[in-house]
LUMNU-334485 format. One record per residue (C-alpha): residue number from 0; x, y, z. Coordinates in Angstrom, 3 decimals, decimal comma. Each point is the difference from the previous one (the first is absolute). Layout:
<babas>
baba nr->NUM&xx->X&yy->Y&zz->Z
...
</babas>
This chain:
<babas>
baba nr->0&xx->0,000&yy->0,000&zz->0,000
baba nr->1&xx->1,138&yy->3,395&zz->-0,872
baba nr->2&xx->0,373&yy->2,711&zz->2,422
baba nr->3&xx->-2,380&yy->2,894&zz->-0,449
baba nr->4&xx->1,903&yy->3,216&zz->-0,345
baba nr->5&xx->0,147&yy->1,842&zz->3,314
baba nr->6&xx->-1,207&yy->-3,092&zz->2,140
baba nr->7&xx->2,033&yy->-2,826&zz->1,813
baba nr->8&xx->1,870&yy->-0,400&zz->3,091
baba nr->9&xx->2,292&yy->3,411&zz->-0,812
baba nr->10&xx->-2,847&yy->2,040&zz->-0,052
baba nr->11&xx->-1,825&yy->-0,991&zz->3,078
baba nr->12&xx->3,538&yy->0,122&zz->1,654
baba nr->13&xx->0,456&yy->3,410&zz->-0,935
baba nr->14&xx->-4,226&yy->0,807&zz->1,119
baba nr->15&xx->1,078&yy->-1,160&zz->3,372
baba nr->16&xx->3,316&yy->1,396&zz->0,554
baba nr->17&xx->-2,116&yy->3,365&zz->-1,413
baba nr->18&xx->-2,661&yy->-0,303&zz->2,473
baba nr->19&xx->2,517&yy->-1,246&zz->3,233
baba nr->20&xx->2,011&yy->3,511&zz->-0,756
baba nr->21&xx->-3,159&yy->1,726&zz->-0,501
baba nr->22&xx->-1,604&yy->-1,188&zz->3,014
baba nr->23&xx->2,884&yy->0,905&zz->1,914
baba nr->24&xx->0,308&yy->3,296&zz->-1,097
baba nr->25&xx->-3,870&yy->1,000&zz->1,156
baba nr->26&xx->0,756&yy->-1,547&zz->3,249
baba nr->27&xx->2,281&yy->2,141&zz->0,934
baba nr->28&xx->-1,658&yy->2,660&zz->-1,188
baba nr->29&xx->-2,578&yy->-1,071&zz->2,042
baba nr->30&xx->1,986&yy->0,396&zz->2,879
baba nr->31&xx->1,234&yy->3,095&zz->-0,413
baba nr->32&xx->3,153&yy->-0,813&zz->-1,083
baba nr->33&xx->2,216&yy->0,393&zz->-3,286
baba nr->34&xx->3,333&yy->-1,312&zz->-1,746
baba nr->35&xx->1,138&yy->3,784&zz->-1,028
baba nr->36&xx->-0,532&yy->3,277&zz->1,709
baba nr->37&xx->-0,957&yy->2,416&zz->-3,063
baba nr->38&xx->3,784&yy->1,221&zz->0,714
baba nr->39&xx->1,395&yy->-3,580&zz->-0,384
baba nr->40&xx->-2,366&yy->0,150&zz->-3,435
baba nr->41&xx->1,518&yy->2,957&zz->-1,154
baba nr->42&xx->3,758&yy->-1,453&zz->0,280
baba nr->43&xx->-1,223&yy->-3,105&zz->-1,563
baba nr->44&xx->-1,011&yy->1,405&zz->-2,675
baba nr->45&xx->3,144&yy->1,510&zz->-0,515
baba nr->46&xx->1,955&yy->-2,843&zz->-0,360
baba nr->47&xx->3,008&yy->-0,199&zz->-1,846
baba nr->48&xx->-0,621&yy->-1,249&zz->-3,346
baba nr->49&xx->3,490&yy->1,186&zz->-2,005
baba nr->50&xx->2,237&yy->-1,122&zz->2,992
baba nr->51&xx->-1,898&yy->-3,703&zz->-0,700
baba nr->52&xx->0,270&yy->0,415&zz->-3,755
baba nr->53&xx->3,820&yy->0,409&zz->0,033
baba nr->54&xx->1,913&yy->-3,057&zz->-1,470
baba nr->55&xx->3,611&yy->2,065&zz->1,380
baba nr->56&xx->0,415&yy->-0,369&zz->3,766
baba nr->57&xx->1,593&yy->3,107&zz->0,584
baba nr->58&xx->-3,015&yy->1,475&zz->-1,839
baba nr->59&xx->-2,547&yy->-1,011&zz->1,653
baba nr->60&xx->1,658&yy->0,755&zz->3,719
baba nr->61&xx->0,648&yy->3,512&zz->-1,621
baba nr->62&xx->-3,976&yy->0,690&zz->-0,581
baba nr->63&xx->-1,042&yy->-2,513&zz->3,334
baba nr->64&xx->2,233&yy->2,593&zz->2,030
baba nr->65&xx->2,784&yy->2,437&zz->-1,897
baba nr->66&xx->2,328&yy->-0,416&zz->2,556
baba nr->67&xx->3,344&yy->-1,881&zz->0,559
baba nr->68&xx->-0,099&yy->-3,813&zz->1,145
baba nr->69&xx->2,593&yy->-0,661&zz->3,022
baba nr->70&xx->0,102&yy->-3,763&zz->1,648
baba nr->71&xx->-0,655&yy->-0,530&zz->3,441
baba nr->72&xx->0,753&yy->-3,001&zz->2,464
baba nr->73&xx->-3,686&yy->1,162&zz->1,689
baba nr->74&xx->-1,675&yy->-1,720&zz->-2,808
baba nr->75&xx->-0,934&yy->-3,893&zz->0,043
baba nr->76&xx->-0,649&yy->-1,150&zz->-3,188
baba nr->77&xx->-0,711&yy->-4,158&zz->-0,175
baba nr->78&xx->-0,403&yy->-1,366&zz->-2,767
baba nr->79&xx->0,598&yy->-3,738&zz->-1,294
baba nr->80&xx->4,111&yy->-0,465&zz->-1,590
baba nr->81&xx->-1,662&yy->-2,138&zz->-2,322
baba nr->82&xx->-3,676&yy->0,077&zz->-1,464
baba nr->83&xx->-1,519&yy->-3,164&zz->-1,506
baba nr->84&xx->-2,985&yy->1,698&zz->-1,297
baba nr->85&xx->0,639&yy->3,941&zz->-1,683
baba nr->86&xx->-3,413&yy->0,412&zz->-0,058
baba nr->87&xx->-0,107&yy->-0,080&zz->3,885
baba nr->88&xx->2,846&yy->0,942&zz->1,870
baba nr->89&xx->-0,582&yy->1,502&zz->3,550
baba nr->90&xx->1,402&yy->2,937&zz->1,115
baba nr->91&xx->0,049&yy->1,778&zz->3,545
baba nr->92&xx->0,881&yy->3,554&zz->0,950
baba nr->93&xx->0,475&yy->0,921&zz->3,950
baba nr->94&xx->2,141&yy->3,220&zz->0,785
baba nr->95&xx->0,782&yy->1,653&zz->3,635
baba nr->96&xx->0,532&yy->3,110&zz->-1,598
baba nr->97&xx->-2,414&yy->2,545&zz->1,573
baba nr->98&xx->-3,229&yy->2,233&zz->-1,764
baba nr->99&xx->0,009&yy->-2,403&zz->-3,102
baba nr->100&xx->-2,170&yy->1,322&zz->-2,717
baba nr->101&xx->0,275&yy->-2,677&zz->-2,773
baba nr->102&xx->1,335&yy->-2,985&zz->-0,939
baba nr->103&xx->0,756&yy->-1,232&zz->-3,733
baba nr->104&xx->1,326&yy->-3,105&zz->-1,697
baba nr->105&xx->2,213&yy->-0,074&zz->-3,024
baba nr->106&xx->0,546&yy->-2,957&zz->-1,713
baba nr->107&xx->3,304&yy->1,411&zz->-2,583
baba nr->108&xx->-0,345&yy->-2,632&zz->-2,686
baba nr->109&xx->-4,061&yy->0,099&zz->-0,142
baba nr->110&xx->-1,254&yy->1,665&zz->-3,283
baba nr->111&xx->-1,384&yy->2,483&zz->2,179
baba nr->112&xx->2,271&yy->0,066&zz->3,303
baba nr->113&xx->-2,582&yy->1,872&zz->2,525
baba nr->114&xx->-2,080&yy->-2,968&zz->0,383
baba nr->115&xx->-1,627&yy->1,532&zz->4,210
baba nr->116&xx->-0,469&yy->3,504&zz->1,676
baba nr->117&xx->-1,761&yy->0,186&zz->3,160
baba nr->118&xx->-0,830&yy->3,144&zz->1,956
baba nr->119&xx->0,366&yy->-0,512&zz->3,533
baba nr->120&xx->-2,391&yy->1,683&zz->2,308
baba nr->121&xx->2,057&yy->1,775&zz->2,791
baba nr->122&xx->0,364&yy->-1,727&zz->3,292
baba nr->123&xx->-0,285&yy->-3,539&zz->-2,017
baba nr->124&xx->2,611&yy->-2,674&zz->0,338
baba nr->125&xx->2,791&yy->0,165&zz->-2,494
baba nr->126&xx->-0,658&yy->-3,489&zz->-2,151
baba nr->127&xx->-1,664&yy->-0,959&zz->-2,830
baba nr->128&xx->-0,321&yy->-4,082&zz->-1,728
baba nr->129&xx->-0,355&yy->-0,542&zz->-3,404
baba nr->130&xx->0,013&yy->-2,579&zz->-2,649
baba nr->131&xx->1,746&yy->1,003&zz->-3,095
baba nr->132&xx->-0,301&yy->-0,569&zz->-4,068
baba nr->133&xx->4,399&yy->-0,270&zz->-0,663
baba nr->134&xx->0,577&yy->-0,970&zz->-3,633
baba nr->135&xx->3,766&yy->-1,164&zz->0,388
baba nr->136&xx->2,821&yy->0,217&zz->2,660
baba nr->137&xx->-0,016&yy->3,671&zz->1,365
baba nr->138&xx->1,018&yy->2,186&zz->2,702
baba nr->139&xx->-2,803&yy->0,738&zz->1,876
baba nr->140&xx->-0,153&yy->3,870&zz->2,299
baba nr->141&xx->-2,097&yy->1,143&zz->2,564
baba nr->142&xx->-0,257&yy->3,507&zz->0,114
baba nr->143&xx->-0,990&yy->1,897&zz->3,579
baba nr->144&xx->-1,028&yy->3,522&zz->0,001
baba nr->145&xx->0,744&yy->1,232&zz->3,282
baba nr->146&xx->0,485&yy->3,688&zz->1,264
baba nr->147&xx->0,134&yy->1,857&zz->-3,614
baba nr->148&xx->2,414&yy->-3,084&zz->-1,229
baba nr->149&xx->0,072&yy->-3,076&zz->-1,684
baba nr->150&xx->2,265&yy->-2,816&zz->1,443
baba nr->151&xx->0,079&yy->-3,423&zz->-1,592
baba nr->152&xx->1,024&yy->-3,594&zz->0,277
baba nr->153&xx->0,948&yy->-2,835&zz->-2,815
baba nr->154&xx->-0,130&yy->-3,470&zz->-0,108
baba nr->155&xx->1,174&yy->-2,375&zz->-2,925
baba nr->156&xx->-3,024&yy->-2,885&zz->-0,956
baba nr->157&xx->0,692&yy->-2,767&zz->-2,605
baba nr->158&xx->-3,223&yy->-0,862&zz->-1,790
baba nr->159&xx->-0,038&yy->-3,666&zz->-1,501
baba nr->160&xx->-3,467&yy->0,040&zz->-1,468
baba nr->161&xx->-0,914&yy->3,544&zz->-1,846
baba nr->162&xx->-2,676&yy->2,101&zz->0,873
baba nr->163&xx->-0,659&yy->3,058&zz->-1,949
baba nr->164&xx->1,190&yy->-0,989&zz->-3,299
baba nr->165&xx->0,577&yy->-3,807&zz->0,231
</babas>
């Protein structure tokens, strides 16, 4: 038997994935509550989309922050030596530095290095998880904003299965 254009087991997958986010949205706007203030919507919005678009690393850290990089031993970037799977490499940023403001990762040898930004809200802890898209061996960098400058760390991670273009 054929399957009907827009019906099957995808589409009622997607109708309740739909309806679980939905659902979850109105209840907690039911309760008074919501994921952005319109502040936190405003910066959103605002995100930035050349930094992203860059395929030069230098580039894109240029339009994330147009400042000077300097390393710093208050960073702790893990990350696997060697990834099985490119297409899902974990990555973890922690830093002791004080008043951080944002945290990036670059992946160098990624068509387009920036691959995470986060804004960090002030007063939150300093650490952010991520799994990552790396489409050979690269250096990875986190980048910490901290008190008007940007500090980073490196790390080396062989990838024996590709992710981004293999």
């Amino acid at each position: 038997m054929s399957k009907q254009a827009g019906r099957g087991p995808d589409r009622t997958r997607r109708l309740i994935i739909k309806g679980t986010v939905a659902s979850g949205l109105t209840g907690f706007g039911f309760a008074g509550t919501s994921f952005l203030t319109p502040a936190q919507a405003a910066d959103a919005a605002l995100w930035p989309k050349d930094a992203f678009q860059q395929k030069v690393q230098d580039e894109a850290i240029k339009l994330l922050y147009g400042k000077a990089v300097e390393e710093s031993d208050k960073i702790k970037l893990d990350a696997p030596e060697i990834a099985e799977n490119g297409a899902v490499v974990p990555i973890t940023i922690s830093s002791t530095l004080a008043d951080v403001a944002s945290i990036s990762i670059i992946v160098t040898e990624n068509p387009f290095p920036l691959v995470a930004s986060y804004k960090m809200p002030a007063g939150a802890q300093a650490m952010v998880g991520s799994r990552v898209k790396m489409a050979k061996t690269s250096k990875v960098m986190a980048l910490v904003e901290s008190g008007g400058k940007i500090y980073s760390a490196t790390k080396e991670v062989k990838v024996t299965v590709g992710g981004c273009g293999g």
